[in-house]
Backbone as a chain_set.jsonl record, in Angstrom:
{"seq": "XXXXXXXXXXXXXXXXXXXXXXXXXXXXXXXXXXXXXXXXXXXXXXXXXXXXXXXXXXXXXXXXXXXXXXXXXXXXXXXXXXXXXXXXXXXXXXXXXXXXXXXXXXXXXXXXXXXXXXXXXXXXXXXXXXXXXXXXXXXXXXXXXXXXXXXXXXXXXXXXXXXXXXXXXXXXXXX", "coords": {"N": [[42.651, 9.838, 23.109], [43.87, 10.066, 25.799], [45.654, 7.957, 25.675], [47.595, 8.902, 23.285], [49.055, 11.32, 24.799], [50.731, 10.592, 26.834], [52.453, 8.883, 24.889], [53.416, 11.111, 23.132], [54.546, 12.963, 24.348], [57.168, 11.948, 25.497], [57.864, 11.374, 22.871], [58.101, 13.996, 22.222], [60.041, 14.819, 23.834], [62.321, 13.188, 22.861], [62.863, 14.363, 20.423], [63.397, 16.85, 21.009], [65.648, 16.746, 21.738], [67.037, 16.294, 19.737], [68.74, 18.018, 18.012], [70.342, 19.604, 15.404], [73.571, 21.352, 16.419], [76.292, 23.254, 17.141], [77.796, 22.755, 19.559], [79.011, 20.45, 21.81], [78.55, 17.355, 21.871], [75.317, 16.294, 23.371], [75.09, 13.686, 24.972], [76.948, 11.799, 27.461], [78.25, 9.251, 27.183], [78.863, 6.588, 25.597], [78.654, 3.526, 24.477], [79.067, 1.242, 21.811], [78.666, -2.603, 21.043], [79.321, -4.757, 19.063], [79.128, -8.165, 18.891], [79.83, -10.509, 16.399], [79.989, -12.958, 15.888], [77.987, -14.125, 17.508], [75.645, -13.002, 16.314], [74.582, -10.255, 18.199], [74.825, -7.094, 18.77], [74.971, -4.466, 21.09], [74.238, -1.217, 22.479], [74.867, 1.097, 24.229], [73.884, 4.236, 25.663], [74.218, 7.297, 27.594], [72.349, 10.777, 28.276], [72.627, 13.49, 29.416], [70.243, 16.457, 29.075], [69.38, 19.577, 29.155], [66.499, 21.339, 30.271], [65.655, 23.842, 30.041], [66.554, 24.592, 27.895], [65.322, 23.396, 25.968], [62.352, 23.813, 25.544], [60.648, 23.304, 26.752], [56.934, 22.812, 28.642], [55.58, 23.115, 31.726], [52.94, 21.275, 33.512], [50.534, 22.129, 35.65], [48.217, 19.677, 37.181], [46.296, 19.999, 39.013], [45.424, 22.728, 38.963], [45.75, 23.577, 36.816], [47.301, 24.729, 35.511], [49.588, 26.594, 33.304], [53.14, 25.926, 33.273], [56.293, 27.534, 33.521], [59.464, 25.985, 32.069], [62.378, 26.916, 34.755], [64.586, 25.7, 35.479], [66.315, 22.691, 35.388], [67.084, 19.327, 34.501], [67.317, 16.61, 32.214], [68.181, 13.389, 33.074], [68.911, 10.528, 30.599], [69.491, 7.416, 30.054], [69.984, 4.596, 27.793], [69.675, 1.505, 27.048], [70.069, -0.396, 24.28], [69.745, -3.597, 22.411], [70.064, -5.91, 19.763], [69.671, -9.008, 18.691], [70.322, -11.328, 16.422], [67.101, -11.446, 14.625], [65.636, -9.808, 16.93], [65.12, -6.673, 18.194], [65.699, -4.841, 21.212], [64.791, -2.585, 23.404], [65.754, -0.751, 26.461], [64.933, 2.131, 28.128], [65.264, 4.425, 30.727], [64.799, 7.774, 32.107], [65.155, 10.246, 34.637], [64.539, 13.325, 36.698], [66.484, 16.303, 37.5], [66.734, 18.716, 40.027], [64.707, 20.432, 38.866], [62.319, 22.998, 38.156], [59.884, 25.25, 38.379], [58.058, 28.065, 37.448], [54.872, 29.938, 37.617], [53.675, 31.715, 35.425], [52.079, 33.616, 35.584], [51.355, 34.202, 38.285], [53.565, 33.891, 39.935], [53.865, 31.716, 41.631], [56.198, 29.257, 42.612], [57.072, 26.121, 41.522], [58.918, 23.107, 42.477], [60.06, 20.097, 40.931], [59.805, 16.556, 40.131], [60.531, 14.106, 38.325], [60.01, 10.652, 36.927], [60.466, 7.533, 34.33], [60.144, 4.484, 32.805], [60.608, 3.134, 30.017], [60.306, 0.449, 27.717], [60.847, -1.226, 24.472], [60.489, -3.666, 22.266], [60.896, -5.282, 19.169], [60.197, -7.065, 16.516], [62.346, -7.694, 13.951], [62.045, -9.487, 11.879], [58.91, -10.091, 11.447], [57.776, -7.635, 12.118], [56.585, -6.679, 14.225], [55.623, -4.361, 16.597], [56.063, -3.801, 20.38], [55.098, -1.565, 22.502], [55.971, -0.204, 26.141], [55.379, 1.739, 28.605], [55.859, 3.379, 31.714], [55.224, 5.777, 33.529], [56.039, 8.349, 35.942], [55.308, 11.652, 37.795], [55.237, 14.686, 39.405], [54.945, 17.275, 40.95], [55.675, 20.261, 43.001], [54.749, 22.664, 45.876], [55.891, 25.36, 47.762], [54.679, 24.777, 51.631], [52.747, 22.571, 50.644], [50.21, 23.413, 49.303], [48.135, 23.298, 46.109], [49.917, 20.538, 45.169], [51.017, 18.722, 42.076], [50.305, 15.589, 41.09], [51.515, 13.17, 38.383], [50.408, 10.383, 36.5], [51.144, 7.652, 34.531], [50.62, 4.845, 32.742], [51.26, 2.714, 29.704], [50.73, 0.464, 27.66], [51.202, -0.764, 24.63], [50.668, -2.608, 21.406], [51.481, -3.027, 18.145], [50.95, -4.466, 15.59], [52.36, -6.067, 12.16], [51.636, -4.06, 9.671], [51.458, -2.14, 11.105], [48.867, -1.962, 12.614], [46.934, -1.281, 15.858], [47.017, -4.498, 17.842], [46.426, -4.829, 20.436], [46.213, -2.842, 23.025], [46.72, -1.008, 26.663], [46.343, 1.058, 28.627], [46.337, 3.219, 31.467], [46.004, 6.291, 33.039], [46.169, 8.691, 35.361], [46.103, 11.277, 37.31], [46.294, 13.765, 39.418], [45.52, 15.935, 42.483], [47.654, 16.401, 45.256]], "CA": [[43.406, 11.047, 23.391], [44.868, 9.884, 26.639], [47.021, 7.525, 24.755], [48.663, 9.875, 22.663], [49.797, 12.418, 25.364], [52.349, 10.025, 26.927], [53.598, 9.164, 23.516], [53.563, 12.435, 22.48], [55.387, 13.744, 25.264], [58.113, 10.893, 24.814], [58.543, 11.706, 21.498], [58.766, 15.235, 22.188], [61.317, 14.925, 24.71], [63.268, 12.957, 21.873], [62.781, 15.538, 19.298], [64.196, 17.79, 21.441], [67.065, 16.508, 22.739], [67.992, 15.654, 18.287], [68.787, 19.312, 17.24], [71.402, 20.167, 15.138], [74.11, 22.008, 17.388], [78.042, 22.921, 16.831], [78.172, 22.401, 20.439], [79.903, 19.25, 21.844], [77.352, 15.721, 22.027], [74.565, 16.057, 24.565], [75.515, 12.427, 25.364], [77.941, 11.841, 28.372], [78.894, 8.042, 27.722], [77.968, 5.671, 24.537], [79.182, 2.361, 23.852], [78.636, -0.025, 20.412], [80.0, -3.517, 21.328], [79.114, -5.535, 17.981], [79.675, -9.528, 18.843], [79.266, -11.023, 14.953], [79.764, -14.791, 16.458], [76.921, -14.312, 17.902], [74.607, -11.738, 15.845], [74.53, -9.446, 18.188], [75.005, -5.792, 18.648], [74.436, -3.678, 22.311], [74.407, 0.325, 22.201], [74.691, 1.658, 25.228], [74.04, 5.395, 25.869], [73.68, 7.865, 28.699], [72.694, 12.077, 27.984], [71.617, 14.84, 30.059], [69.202, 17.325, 28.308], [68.979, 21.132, 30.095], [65.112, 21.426, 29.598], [65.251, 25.088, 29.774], [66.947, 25.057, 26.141], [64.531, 21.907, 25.063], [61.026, 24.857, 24.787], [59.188, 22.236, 27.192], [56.298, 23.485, 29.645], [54.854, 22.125, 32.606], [51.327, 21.866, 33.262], [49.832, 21.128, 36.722], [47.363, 18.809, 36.892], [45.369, 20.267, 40.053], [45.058, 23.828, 38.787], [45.278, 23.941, 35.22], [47.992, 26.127, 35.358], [50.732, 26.358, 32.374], [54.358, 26.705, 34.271], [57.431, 27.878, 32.662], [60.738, 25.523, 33.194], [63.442, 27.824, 34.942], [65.712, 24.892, 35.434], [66.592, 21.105, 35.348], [68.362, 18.277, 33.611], [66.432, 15.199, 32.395], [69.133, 12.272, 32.179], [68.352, 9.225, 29.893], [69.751, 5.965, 29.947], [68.841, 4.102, 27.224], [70.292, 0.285, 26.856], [69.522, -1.235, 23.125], [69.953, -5.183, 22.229], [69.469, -6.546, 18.445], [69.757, -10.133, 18.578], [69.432, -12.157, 15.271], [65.516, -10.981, 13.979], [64.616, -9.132, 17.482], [65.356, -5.316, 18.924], [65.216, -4.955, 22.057], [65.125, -1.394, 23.676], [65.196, -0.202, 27.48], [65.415, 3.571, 28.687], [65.43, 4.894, 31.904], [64.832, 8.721, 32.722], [64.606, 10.658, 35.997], [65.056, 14.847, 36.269], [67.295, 16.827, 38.881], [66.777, 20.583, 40.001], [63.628, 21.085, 38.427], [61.784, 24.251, 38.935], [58.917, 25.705, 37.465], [57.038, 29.254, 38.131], [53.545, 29.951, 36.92], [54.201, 33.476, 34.97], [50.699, 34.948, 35.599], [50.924, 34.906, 39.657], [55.101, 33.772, 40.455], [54.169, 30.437, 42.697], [56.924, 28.456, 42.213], [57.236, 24.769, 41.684], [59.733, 22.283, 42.497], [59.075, 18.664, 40.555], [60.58, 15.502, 40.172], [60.117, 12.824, 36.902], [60.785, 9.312, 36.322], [59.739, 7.049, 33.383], [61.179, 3.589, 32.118], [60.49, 2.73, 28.208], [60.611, -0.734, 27.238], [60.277, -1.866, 23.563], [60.561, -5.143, 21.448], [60.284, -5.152, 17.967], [60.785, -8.731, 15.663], [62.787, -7.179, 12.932], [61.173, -10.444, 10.811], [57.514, -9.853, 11.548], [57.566, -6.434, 11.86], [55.54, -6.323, 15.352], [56.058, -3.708, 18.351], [55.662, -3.813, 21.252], [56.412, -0.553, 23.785], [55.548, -0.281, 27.523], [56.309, 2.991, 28.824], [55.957, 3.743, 33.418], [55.692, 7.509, 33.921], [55.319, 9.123, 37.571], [55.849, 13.344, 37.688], [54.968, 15.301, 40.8], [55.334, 18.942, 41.142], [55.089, 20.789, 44.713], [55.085, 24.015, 46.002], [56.016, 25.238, 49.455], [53.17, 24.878, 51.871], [51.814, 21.75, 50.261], [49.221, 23.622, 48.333], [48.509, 22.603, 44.535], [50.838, 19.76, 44.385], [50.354, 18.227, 41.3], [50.673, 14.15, 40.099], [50.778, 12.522, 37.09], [51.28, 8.875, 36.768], [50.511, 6.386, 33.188], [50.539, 3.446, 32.204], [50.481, 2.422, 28.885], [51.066, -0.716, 26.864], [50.551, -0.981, 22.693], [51.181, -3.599, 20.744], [51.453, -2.694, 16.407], [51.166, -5.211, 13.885], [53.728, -5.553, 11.225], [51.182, -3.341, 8.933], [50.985, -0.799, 12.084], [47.433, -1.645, 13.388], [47.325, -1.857, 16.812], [46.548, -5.507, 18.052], [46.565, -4.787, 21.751], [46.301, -1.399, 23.82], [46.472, -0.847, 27.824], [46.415, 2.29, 29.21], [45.96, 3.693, 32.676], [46.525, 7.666, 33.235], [45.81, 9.348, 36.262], [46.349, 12.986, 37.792], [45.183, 14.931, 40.565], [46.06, 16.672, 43.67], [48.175, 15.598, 46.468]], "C": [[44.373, 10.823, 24.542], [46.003, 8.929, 26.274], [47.657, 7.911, 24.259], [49.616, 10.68, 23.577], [51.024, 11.682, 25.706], [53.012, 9.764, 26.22], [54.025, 10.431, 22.883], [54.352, 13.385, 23.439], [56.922, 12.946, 25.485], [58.919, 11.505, 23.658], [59.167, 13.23, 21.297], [60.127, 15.654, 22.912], [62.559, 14.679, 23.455], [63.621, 13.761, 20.883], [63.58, 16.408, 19.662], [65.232, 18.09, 21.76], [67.833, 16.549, 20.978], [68.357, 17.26, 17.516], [70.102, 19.42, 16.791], [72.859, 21.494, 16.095], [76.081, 21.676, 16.582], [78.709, 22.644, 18.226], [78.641, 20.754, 20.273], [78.659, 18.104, 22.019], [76.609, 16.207, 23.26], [74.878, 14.747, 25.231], [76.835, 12.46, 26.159], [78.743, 10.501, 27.602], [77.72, 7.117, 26.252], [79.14, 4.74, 23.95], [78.387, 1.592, 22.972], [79.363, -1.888, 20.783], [79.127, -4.725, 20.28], [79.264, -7.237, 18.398], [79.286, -10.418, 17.686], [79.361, -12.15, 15.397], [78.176, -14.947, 16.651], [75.446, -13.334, 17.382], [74.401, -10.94, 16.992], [74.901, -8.487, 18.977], [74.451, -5.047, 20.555], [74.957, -2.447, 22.26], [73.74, 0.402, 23.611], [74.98, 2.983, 25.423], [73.606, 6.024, 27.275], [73.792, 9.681, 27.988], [71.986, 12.84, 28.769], [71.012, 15.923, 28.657], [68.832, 18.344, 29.063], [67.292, 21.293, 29.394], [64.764, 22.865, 29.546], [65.346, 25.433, 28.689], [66.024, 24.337, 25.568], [63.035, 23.237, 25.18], [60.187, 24.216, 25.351], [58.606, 23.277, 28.217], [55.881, 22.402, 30.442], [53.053, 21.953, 32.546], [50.539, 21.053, 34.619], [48.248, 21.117, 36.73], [46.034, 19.456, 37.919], [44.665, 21.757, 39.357], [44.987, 23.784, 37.234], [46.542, 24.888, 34.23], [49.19, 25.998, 34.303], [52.209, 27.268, 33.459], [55.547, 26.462, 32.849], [58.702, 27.136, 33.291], [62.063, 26.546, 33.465], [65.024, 27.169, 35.164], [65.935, 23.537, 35.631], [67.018, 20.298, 33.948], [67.488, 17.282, 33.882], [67.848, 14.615, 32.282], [68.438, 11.107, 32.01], [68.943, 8.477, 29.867], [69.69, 5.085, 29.289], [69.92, 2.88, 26.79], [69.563, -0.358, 25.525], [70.082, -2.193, 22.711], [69.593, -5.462, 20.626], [70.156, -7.551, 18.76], [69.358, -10.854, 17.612], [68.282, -11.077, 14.433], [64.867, -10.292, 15.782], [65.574, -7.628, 18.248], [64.646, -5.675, 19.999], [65.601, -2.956, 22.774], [64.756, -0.917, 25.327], [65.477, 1.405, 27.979], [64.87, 3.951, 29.428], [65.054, 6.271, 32.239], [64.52, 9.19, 34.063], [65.337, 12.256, 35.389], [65.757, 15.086, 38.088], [66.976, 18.173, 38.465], [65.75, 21.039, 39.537], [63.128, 21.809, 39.1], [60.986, 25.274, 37.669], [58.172, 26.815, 37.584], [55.903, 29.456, 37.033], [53.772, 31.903, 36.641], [53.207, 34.382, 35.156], [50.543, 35.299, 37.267], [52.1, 34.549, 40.383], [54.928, 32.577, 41.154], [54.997, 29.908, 41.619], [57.021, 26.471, 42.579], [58.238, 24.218, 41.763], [58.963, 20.596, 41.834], [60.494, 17.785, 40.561], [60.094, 14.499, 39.036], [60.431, 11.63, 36.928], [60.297, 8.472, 35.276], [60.871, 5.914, 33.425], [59.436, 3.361, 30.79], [60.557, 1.434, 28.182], [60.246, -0.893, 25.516], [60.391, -3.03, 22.744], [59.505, -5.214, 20.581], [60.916, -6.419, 16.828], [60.756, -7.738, 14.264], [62.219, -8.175, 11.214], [60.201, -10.428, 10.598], [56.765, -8.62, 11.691], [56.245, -6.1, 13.441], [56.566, -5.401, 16.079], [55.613, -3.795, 19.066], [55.89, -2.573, 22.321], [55.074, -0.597, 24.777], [56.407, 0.807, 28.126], [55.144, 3.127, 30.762], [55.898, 5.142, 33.323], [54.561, 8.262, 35.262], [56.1, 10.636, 37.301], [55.221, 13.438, 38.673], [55.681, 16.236, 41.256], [54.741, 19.687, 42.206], [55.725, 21.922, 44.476], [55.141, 23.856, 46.965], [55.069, 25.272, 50.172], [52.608, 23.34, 51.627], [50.764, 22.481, 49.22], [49.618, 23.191, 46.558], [49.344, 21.701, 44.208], [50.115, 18.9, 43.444], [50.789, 16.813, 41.223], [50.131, 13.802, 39.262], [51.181, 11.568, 37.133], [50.542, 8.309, 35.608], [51.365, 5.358, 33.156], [50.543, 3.055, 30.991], [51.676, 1.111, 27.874], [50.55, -0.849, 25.428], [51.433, -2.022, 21.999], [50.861, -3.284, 18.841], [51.466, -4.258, 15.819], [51.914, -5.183, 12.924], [52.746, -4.217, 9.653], [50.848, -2.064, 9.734], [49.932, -0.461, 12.251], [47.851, -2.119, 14.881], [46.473, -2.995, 17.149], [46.187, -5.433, 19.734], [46.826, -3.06, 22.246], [45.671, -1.651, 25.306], [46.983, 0.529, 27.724], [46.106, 3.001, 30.789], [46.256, 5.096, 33.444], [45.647, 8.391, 34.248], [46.644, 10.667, 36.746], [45.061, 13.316, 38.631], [46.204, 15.452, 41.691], [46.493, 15.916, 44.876], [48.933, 16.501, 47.752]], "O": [[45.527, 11.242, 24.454], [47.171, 9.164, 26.584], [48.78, 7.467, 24.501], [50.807, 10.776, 23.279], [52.116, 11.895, 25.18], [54.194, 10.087, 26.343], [55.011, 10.555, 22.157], [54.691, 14.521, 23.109], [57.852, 13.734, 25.655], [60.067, 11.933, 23.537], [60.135, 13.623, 20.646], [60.963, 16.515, 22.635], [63.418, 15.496, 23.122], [64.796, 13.798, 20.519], [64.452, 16.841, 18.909], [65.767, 19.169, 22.019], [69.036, 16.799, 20.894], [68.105, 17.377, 16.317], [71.024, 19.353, 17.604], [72.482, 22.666, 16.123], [76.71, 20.786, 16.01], [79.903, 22.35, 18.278], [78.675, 20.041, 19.27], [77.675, 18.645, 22.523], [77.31, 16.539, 24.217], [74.9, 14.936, 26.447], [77.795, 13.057, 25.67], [79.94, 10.706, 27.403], [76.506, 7.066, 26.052], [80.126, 5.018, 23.268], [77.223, 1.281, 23.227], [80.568, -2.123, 20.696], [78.341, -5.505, 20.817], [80.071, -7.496, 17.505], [78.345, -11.17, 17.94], [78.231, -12.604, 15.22], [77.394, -15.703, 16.074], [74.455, -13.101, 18.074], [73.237, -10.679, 16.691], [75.381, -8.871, 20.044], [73.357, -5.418, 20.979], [76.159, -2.387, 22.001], [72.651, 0.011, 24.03], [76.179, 3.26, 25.416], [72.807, 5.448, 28.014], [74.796, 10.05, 27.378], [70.755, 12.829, 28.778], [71.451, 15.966, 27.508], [67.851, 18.113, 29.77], [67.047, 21.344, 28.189], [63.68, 23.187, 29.06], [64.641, 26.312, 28.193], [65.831, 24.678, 24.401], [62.962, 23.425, 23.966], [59.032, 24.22, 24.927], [59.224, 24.252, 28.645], [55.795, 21.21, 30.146], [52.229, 22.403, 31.75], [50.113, 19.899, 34.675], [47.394, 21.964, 36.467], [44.874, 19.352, 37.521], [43.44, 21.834, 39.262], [43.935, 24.024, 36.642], [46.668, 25.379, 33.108], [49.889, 25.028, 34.597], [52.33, 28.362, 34.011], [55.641, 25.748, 31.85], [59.099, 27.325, 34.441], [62.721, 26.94, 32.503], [66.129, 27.706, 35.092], [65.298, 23.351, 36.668], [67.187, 20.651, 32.781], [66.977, 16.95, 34.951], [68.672, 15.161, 31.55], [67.622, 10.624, 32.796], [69.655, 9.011, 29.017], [69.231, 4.168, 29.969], [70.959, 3.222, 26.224], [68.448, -0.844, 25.716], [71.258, -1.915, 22.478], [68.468, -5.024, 20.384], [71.301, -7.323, 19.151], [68.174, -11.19, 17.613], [68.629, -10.104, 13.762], [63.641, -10.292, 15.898], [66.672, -7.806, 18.774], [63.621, -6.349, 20.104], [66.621, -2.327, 22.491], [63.567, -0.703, 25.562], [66.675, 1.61, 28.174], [63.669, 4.015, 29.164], [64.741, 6.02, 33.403], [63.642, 8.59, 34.682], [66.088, 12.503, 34.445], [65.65, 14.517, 39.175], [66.912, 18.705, 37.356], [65.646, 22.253, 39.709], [63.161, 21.751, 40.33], [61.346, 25.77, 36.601], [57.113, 26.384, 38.039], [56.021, 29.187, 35.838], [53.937, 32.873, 37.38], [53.284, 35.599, 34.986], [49.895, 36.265, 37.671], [51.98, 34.785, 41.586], [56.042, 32.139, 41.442], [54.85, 29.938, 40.397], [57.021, 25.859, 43.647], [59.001, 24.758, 40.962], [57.869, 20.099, 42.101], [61.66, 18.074, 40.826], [58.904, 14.208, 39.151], [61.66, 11.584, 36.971], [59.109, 8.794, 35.251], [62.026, 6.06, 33.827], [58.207, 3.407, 30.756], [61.246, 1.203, 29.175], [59.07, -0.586, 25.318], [59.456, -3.071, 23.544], [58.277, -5.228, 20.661], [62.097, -6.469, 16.484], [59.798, -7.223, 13.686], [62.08, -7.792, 10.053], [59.987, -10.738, 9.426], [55.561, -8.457, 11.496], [55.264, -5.357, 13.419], [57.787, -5.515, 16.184], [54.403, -3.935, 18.889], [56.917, -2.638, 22.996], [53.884, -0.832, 24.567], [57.635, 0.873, 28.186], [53.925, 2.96, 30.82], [56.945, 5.614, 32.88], [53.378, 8.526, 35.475], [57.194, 10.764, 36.752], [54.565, 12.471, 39.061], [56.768, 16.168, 41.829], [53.523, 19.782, 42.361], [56.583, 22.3, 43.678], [54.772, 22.827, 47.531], [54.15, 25.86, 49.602], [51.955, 22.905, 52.575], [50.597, 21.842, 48.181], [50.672, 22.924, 45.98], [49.737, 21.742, 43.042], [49.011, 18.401, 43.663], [52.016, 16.803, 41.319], [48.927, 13.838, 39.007], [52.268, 11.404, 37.689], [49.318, 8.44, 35.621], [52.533, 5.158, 33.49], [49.342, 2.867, 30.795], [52.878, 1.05, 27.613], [49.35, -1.058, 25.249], [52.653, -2.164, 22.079], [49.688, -3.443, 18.506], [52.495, -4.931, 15.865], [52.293, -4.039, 12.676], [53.454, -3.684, 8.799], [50.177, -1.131, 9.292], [49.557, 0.71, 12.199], [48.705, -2.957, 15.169], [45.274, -2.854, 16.912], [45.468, -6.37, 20.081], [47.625, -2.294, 21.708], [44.592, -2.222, 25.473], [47.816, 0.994, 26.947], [44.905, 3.26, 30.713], [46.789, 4.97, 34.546], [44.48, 8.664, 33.97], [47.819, 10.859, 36.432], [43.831, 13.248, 38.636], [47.431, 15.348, 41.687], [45.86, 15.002, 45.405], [49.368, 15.917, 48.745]]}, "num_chains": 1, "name": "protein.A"}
């Protein structure tokens, strides 16, 4: 179960950010630079994401408490490599302005996010590999209830999508 949440909160971020919209690109900045001499390909993107429109919640770790986001901007980073037979994938996030109030008694939170992604996947053998960093830490004024979360986690798939390898390390508590 603790393996899933960080993927599952990953993925949800991504989900969220892919919505149909007649607005203009969430994406600030995205380059393709193809080099066929050499097989290969680098996609470079950067996008902010307003998380008040994305339907995400908080959830501190000390109390228990479900918080509502009132405002912040994740931006992502995300540098991708295909070379020959291997993908290579790195992405970056951190948040600005975040701010979170707990709707059943008004304390308000201020937080802060960062995560890096790594993955490498042999487009010939069909293995993955991802390695995903994630530190969060949400304060209130005072010091009371600040919350942290911090994982770890490393999986390795098989080209039939068993996993051959799993690290994990997820901690939370009060600070």
């Amino acid at each position: 179960m603790k393996t899933l949440l960080p993927f599952c909160l990953v993925l949800l971020l991504i989900v969220a950010s892919c919505r149909k919209s007649s607005d203009e690109p969430a994406f600030t900045k995205a380059s393709m630079n193809p080099l066929a001499a050499t097989n290969l390909s680098v996609y470079n993107n950067q996008m902010d994401i307003d998380l008040t429109t994305a339907g995400l919640v908080g959830l501190n770790s000390c109390t228990g408490e479900l918080l509502t986001i009132t405002s912040g901007i994740v931006h992502i980073d995300l540098h991708e490599t295909i070379n020959n037979t291997k993908l290579s994938l790195e992405q970056h996030t951190n948040t600005r302005n975040l701010k979170m109030v707990n709707p059943v008694n008004g304390a308000v939170y201020s937080g802060t996010s960062s995560s890096k992604v790594s993955e490498n996947v042999s487009l010939l053998g069909g293995t993955v590999t991802l390695t995903q960093v994630n530190t969060a830490m949400f304060t209130t004024p005072g010091g009371k209830n600040n919350s942290e979360v911090k994982y770890d986690l490393h999986i390795t798939f098989n080209a039939n999508g068993n996993v051959t390898a799993q690290v994990d390390n997820f901690r939370s508590g009060c600070k």
